[in-house]
LUMFILUM-876701 format. One record per residue (C-alpha): residue in three letters; y negated, z negated, x. Coordinates in steps of 0.25 Angstrom, whole numbers, padded with zeros to 4 digits, always signed. Example, Ala and Ser with C-alpha at 12.3 -4.5 7.8 and 13.67 -1.06 7.14 Angstrom:
REM LUMFILUM-876701
ALA+0018-0031+0049SER+0004-0029+0055
***
This chain:
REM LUMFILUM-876701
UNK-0010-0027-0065UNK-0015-0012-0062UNK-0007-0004-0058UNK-0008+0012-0052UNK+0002+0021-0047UNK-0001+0035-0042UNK+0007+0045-0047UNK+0020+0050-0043UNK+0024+0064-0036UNK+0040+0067-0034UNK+0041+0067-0020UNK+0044+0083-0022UNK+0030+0083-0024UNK+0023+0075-0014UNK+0013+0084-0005UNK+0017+0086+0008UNK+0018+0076+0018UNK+0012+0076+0033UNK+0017+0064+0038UNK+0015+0057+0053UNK+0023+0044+0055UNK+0016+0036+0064UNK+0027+0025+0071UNK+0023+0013+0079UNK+0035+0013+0088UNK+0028+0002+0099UNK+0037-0010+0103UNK+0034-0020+0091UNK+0040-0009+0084UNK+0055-0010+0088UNK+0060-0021+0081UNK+0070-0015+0068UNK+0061-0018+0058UNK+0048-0008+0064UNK+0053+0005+0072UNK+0068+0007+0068UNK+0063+0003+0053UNK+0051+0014+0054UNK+0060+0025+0060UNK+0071+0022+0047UNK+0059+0023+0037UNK+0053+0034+0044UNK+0067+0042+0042UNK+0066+0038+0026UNK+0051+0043+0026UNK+0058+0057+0033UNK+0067+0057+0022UNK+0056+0059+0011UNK+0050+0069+0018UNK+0051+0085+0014UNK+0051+0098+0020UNK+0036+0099+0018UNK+0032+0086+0022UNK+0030+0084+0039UNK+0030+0071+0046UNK+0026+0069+0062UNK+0029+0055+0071UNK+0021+0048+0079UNK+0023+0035+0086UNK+0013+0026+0095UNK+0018+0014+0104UNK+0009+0013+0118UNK+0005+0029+0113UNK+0005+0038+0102UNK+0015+0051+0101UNK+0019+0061+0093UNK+0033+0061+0090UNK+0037+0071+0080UNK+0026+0081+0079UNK+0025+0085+0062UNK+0037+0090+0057UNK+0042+0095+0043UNK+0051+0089+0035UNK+0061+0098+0036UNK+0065+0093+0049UNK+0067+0078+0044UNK+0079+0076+0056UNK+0067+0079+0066UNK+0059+0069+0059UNK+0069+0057+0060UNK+0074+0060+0072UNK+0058+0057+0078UNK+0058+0045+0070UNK+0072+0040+0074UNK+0066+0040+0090UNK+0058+0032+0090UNK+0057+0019+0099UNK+0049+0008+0100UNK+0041+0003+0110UNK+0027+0001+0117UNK+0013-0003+0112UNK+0007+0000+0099UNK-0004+0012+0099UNK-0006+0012+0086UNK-0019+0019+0083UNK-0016+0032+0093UNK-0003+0032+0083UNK-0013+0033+0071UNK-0022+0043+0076UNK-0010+0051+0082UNK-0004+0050+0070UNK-0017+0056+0062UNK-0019+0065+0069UNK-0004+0071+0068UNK-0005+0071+0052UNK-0020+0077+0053UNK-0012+0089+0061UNK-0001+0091+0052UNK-0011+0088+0040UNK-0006+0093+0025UNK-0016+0097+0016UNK-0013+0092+0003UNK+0000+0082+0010UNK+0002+0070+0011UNK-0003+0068+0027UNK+0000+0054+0031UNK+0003+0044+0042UNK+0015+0034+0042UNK+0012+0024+0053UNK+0025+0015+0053UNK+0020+0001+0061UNK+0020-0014+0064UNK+0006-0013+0064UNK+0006-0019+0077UNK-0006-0009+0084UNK-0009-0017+0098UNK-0012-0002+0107UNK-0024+0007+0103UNK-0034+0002+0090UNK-0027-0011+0087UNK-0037-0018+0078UNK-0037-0015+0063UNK-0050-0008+0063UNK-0049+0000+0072UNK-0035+0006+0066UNK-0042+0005+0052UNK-0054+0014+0057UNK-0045+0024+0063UNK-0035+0025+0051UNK-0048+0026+0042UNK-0053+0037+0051UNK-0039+0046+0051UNK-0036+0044+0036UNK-0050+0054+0033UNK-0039+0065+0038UNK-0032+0064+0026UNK-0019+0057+0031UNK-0016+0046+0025UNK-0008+0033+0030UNK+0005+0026+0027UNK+0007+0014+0034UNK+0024+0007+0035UNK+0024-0007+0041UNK+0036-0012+0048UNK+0039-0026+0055UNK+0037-0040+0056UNK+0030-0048+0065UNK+0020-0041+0070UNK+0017-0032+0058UNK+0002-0030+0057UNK+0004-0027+0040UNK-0013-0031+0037UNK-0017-0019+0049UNK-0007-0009+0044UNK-0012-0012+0028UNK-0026-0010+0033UNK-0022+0002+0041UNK-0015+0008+0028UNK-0026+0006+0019UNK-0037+0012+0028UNK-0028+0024+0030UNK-0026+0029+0017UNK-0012+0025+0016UNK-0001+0014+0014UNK+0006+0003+0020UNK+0020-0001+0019UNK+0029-0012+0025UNK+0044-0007+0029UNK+0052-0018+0031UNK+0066-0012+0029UNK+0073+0001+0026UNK+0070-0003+0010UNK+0058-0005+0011UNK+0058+0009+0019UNK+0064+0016+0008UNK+0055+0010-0003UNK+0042+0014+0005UNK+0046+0028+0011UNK+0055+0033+0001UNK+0055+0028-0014UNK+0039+0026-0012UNK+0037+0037-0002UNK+0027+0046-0010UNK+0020+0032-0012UNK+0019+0028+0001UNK+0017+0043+0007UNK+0008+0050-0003UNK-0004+0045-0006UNK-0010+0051-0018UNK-0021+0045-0020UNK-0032+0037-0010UNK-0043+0027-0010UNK-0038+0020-0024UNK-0046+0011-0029UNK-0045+0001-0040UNK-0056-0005-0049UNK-0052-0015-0061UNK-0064-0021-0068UNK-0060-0032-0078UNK-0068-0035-0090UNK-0074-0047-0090UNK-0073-0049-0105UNK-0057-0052-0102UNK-0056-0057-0087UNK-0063-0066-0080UNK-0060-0064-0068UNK-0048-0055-0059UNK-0043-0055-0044UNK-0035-0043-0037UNK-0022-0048-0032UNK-0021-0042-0019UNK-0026-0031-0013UNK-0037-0039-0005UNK-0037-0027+0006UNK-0041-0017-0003UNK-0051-0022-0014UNK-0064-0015-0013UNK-0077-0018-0016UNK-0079-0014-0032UNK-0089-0005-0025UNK-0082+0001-0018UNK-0071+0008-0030UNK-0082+0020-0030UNK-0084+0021-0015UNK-0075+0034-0012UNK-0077+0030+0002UNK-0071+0016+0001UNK-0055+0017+0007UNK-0044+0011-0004UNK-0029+0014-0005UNK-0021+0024-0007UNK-0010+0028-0019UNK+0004+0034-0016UNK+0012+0044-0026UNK+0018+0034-0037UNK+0011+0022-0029UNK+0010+0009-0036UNK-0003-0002-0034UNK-0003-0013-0042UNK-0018-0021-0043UNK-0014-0037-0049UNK-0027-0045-0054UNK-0026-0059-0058UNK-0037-0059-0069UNK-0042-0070-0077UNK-0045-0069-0090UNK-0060-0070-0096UNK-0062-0084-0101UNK-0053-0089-0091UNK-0058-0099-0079UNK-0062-0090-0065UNK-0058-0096-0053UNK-0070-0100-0044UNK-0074-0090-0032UNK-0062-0083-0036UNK-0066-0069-0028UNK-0065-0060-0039UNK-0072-0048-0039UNK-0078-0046-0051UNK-0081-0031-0056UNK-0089-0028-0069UNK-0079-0023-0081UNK-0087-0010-0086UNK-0083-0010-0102UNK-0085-0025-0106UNK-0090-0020-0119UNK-0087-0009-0130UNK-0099-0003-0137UNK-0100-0012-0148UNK-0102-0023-0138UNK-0090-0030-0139UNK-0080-0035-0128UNK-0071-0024-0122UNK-0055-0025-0124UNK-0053-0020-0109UNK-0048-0029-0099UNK-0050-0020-0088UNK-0057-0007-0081UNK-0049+0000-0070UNK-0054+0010-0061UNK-0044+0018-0051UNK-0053+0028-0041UNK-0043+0038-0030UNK-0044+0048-0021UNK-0035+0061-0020UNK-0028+0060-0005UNK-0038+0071-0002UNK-0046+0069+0010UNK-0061+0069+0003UNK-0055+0066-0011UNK-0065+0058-0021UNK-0059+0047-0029UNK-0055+0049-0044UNK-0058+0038-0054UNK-0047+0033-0066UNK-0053+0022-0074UNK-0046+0015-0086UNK-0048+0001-0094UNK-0038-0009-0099UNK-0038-0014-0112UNK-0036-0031-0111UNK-0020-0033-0115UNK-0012-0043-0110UNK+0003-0042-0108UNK+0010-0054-0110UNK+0023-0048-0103UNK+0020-0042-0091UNK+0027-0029-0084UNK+0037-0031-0073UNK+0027-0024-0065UNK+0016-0033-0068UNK+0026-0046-0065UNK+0030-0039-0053UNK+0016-0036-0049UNK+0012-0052-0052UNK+0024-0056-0044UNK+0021-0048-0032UNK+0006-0052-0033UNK+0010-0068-0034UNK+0019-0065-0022UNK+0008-0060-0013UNK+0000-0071-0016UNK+0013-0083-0015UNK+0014-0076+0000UNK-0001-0078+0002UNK-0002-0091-0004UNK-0014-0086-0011UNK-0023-0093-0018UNK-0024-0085-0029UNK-0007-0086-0032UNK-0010-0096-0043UNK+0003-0102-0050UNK+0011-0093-0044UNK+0025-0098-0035UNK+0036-0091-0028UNK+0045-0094-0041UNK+0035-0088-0052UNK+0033-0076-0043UNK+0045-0071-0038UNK+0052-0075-0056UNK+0038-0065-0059UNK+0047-0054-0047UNK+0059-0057-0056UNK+0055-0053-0070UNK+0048-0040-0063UNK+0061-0037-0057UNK+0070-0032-0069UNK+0065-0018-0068UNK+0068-0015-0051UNK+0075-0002-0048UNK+0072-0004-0033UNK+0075-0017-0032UNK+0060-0019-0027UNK+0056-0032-0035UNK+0069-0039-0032UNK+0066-0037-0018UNK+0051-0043-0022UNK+0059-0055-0028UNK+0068-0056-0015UNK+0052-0056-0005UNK+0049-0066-0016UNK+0062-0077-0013UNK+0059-0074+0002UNK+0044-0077+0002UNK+0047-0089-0006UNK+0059-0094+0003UNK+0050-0091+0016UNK+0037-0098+0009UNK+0033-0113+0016UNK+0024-0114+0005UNK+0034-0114-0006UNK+0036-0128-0015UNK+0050-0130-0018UNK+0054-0125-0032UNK+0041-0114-0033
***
C-alpha cells in the first residue's frame, strides 16, 4: 500500500475562491434525488464560502443562462435564493453550459485563487457535443485557462458516471457522487478544501520493484489512469490532480521473488534502478518510488520526490492497510474479477470489521453496511460465502 496525501491548509487560509456552479436543470433532472438534491448541496457548498470568496450560477436545459452574475460572499442570502429557483425542465445543452460556464470564471478570474467550475449533473448530455470526445477536447481546450473542474454526480438510472469520470480527469479536476445529504455534507463540507482546492496537478506515480525480492506486481485499479512508464517524464502527458489534505491510496498485489508467476499475467514490468550496493552484493530495498507534480500555476514544470523502501514485512497490518484490502477485494467481488482470488463476501466485509474499531465518522461502518447489501443483492453468491 502507498499512500500520499497533500497537505492540509485550515480553511482560514485557503486562497481565494472564484467559483461558477454550473447546474443541469433539464427534465431528467427533476426527480428528488438530482435538482432538489443539488440546490441543498449547493446551499452547504454557500455555507463554506467567505467574504473574499465569489461564486456565479449558471444553468443549461434547451439553452444556456446566466443566472446569478459573480457575487461576493458576503452576500450569501443572494446566492441561495438563485439557487433555491431553480426548476427543472427541457433538453440538455450540455456543452454551451461548459463553455458558458468557462468563459464566466475566465471573467472573474483570481490570480493566485482557487478559479474553478462546479458542474452538478446526471451526465446525461443529448443537445449540443453529446459524444465523449468531443466534450473531452473542449474541457481539455478551456482547462489551459487555469480553471479547474469539479464534477458532482447525482441519480440513478440514466447517470452517465464513466463520461463524467472521463470529463473530470481531463479537466484538471475531480469527481464525486452525491447520493444524499450525507454524502453532501462529507463532500462539500468536511472535505471541502479537498474536493475544491487543488494544490497540486498532473501527479504521477512511479514504483519500481526490485527484482531481487519480487517477482512480479499488479496495480489494483486504477485502469483509467495508468500511464505509459514513458510517459512519468513527459510534462505534457495529463494525470490527476491532488486536493488540500487529500488522500490516494495505490494497492499492489506482488508476488514474491522465488514465487510461481502466473502466465500472460499483463504486468508491466519496470527495471528496479539499485539491484546492487557497491560491493556487488544484493540490495536490501524492496522498492524505488518516484512522485512527479505540478504547482496549480498555469505553465508550472513538474517537481520530482524520489525515495526507496527497505524490504520489511509486517505481520500485523494497520487498520488502514485492512481497510484498503477490504475496499480493494470489494471492487473486485462487484466485478467478478478475475483477479479476486480467494476472496468472498464473508472474508471481505470480517477484513471491513477489524478496520473499523477506530471510525470517528462512522465512514467504515457505512463500508460494512454497502458490504451486507452488495452481498444480499449479488445472484452470484453461494450460500454460506
Amino acid at each position: 500500500m502507498v499512500g500520499i496525501q497533500g497537505r492540509k491548509i485550515d480553511h482560514g487560509q485557503l486562497p481565494a475562491n472564484n467559483l461558477v456552479f454550473l447546474v443541469d436543470v433539464s427534465g431528467s433532472m427533476s426527480s428528488p434525488n438530482k435538482l432538489p438534491l443539488v440546490q441543498q448541496s449547493l446551499e452547504l457548498l454557500t455555507d463554506q464560502i467567505r467574504p473574499q470568496d465569489h461564486v456565479a450560477l449558471v444553468v443549461y436545459a434547451g439553452a444556456a443562462g446566466l443566472v446569478l452574475p459573480s457575487t461576493s460572499g458576503t452576500d450569501k442570502p443572494k446566492i441561495k435564493e438563485a439557487i433555491a429557483r431553480l426548476s427543472a425542465g427541457g433538453s440538455t445543452a450540455g456543452a454551451a453550459g461548459i463553455e458558458l460556464a468557462y468563459k464566466t470564471a475566465r471573467e472573474n478570474f483570481i490570480k493566485n485563487g482557487n478559479n474553478r467550475v462546479v458542474l452538478c449533473t446526471d451526465g446525461d448530455f443529448n443537445v449540443g457535443i453529446n459524444n465523449e470526445e468531443g466534450l473531452v477536447s473542449l474541457i481539455e481546450k478551456e482547462r489551459e485557462s487555469g480553471v479547474f473542474l469539479t464534477v458532482l454526480g447525482y441519480g440513478m438510472g440514466n447517470y452517465q458516471d464513466g463520461k463524467m469520470q472521463m470529463l473530470a480527469d481531463k479537466g484538471n479536476g475531480n469527481h464525486a457522487y452525491i447520493d444524499g445529504l450525507d454524502e453532501a455534507r462529507k463532500v462539500l463540507v468536511k472535505e471541502f478544501s479537498g474536493t475544491m482546492v487543488a494544490i497540486a496537478k498532473d501527479v504521477k506515480i512511479q514504483i519500481e520493484f526490485n527484482p531481487d525480492r519480487v517477482a512480479a506486481y499488479r496495480l489494483i485499479g486504477y485502469e483509467n489512469r495508468m500511464l505509459a512508464k514513458e510517459d512519468f517524464d513527459d510534462d505534457t502527458k495529463d494525470a490527476g490532480e491532488l486536493g488540500a489534505g487529500h488522500t490516494v491510496t495505490a494497492l499492489y498485489e506482488i508476488i514474491p521473488a522465488g514465487g510461481e508467476v502466473p502466465v500472460a499475467s499483463g504486468d508491466v514490468k519496470l527495471r528496479f534502478e539499485q539491484t546492487q550496493s557497491a560491493s556487488g552484493a544484493k540490495t536490501d530495498e524492496l522498492l524505488a518510488l518516484k512522485l512527479r507534480y505540478k504547482e496549480p500555476k498555469v505553465g508550472a514544470a513538474s517537481q520530482l520526490i524520489q525515495l526507496t523502501l527497505k524490504d520489511q514485512v509486517n505481520a500485523m497490518p494497520s487498520e488502514n492497510f485492512k481497510l484498503a484490502a477490504s475496499v480493494a477485494a470489494f471492487g473486485m467481488l462487484l466485478r467478478d474479477s478475475a483477479y479476486k482470488g480467494t476472496a468472498t463476501w464473508k472474508s471481505t466485509r470480517n477484513l471491513a470489521i477489524e478496520a473499523s474499531k477506530n471510525d470517528p465518522d462512522g465512514y467504515r461502518k457505512e463500508l460494512v453496511m454497502l458490504m451486507e447489501k452488495a452481498q444480499r443483492l449479488s445472484p452470484a453468491i453461494a450460500p454460506g460465502k
